[in-house]
Every structure is written in structure tokens, then in C-alpha cells.
Steps between C-alpha positions, in 0.01 A plus 500: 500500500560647799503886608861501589599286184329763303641812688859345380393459149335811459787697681774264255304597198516873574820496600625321160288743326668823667802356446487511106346779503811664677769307311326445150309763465508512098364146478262550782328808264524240222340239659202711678496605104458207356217361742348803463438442134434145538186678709412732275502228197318300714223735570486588128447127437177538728347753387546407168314139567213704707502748164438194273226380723258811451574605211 
């Protein structure tokens, strides 16, 4: 890919991003939410497995 391809990408995605976040903010909260606690069940899923190993 090549540098300027990815300046446009990377300046589209941030602009698309600021964008909801200005006109949806409600379901921007929501969203950052949600992955949030897909992380967190995630992590929980590891550390249970690495639990189950040692003990």
C-alpha cells in the first residue's frame, strides 16, 4: 500500500469516526460500551484458561 493511499484511509477513517461521534453521540457511547465488554469478557476468558492450567 502506498504512503499516500494510507494517509487517505487513515485521515477517511478518522474523519468518519469524528463524525459519529458529533452527530450520534448516544450510539457512539454504546458502541465504545459494548466493545469494551467484549474486551473485558475476553480477557476474563484468558485468564480463566491460564487459571485452569496451574491450578
Amino acid at each position: 500500500m502506498s504512503p499516500g493511499l494510507k494517509k487517505v484511509l487513515i485521515f477517511g477513517v478518522v474523519a468518519l469516526v469524528l463524525f459519529l461521534l458529533i452527530s450520534r453521540p448516544n450510539e457512539s457511547a454504546d458502541a465504545v460500551q459494548t466493545a469494551l465488554s467484549w474486551l473485558r469478557d475476553g480477557a476474563e476468558a484468558i485468564v480463566t484458561f491460564v487459571q485452569s492450567l496451574f491450578s
